[in-house]
N, C-alpha and C positions, 0 to 999 in steps of 0.2 A: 281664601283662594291664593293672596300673595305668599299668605306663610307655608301652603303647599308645595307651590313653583318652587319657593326659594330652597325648601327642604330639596326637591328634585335634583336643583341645580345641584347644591351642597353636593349630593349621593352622588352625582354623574360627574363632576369634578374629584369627588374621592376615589371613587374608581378608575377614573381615570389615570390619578396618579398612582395606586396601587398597579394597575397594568405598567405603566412607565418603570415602575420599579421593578418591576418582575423583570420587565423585558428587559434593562439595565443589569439585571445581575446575572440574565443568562447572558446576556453579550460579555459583560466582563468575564465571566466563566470559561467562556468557550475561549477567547482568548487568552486567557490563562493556561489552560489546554491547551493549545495551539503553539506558545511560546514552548512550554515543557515539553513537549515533543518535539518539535525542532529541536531544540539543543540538544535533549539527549540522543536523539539520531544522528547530527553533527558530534556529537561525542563519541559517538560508534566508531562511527566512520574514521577518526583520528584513531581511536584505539587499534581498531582494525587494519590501518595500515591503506585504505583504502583509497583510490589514486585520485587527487582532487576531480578531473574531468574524466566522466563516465569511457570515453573516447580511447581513452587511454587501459582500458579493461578488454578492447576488441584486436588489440595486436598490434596496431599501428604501427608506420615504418617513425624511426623516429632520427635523428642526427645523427649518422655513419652507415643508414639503410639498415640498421639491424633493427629487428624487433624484438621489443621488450617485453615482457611481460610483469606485473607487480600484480603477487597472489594476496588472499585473505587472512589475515592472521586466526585461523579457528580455533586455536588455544585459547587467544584470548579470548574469543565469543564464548567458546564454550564455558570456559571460567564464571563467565557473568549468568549464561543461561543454556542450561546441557539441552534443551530442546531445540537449539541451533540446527540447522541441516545445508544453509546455502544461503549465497548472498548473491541478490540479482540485482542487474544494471540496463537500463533502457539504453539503446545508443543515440546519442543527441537527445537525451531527458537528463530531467532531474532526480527521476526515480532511482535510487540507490540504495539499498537498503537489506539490513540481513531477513535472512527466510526462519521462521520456525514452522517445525509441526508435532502436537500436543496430542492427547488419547482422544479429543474430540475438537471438531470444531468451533466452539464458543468461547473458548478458552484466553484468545489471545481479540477478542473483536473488541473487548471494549480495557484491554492491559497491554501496558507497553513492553518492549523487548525486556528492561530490567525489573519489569512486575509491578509499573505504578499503573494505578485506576486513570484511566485517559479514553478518552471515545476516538481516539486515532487509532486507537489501537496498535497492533505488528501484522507486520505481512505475513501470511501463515500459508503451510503446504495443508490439503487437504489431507485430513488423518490418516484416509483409506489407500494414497498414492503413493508410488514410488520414491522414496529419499535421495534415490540416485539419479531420477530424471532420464531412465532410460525410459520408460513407457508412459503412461498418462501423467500428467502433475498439474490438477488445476490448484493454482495460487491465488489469493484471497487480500486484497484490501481494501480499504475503507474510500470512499470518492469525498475527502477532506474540503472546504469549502475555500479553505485557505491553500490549496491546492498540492499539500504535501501527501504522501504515502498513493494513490493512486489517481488521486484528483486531477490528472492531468494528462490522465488516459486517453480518455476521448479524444484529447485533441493531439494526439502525439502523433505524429509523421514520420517517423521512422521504422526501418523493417529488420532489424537486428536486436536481439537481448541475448544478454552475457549471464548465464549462472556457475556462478562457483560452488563447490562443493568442496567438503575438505580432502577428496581425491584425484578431482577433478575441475576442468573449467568445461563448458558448453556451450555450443553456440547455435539461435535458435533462429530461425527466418521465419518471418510473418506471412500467415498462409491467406488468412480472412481475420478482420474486425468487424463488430459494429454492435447493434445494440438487436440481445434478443429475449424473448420473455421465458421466465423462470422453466415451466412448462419443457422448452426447447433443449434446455441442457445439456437434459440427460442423454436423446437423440445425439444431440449434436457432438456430446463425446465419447460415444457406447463404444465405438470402434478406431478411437483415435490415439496415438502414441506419441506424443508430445506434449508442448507444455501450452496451457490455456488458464489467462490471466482472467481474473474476474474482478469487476467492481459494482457496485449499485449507480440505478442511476437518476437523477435527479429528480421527483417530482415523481416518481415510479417505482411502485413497491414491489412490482412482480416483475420487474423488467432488471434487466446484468446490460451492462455493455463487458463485449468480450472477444478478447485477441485471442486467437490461436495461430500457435507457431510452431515448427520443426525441426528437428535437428537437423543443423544446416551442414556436418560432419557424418552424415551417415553416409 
């Protein structure tokens, strides 16, 4: 009987630490993840030209009352990745980030802007939508835990986002957010002409949280 127990303990302590481990190497993983993606998005962004605070993408009056504007470098985007189309800015977020879109959707959900394997993934235009942003553009990213690429969607308070294009910039005003199930989508954008950001949401496989907003220039 004791050399039973004791075998039992043994097994339940060995698995025990084999779970530790696992879970230990997916934590360091995802971290690892986590860091590579920030930087190389932080590296965009320097390459890109792109203006330290988002704020400064929406026109702003800035010292002599003139407004300035500082555009996206898409030469260089393009350079690194021809399926570039646009680079969007939340106003008062952190979300900053260039847009692609690919001959399908799966393409870019678990590769980064310059093609590394990353579950951050890139922010992608939906394949079927318009590149120029004049009529539907649902855009796609990932609700990151460490709350980079769309992770901080949810809780963003602002009613303004900036898309650049390489012909154009745009400016969109927040019509409705919130959180709605997969199901509802397609309703909710069969007749709409603007842009509608999409992310997953936590704990919920069939459920989007999602902004929809309008050209606030038409």
């Amino acid at each position: 009987m004791r050399r039973t127990l004791k075998t039992v303990i043994i097994l339940l302590l060995c698995t025990s630490i084999i779970s530790l481990l696992i879970t230990s190497r997916d934590m360091f993983r995802d971290l690892r993840e986590y860091s590579a993606a920030r930087n190389e998005y932080q590296s965009l962004r320097e390459i890109a030209l792109v203006p330290a605070l988002p704020e400064s993408m929406f026109g702003q009056e800035h010292e002599g009352g003139r407004e300035q504007e500082q555009g996206i470098d898409f030469d260089a985007l393009l350079a690194i990745n021809p399926h570039t189309v646009a680079w969007i800015a939340l106003y008062g977020s952190d979300i900053s980030y260039p847009v692609v879109q690919a001959q399908d959707n799966s393409q870019y959900l678990n590769r980064t802007f310059e093609g590394h394997s990353n579950r951050s993934g890139t922010i992608f235009l939906d394949h079927r939508d318009d590149s120029d942003f004049h009529y539907l553009a649902r855009v796609y990213g990932h609700n990151m835990r460490d709350g980079s690429m769309f992770g901080t969607l949810s809780a963003w308070q602002g009613d303004m986002i900036a898309i650049y294009t390489p012909d154009a910039r745009h400016k969109f005003a927040v019509m409705e957010q919130g959180v709605f199930h997969e199901s509802q989508l397609q309703g909710l954008t069969a007749d709409f002409d603007g842009l509608v950001l999409i992310t997953c949401v936590t704990n919920s496989r069939s459920s989007r949280y999602v902004v929809m907003a309008a050209n606030a220039e038409a």
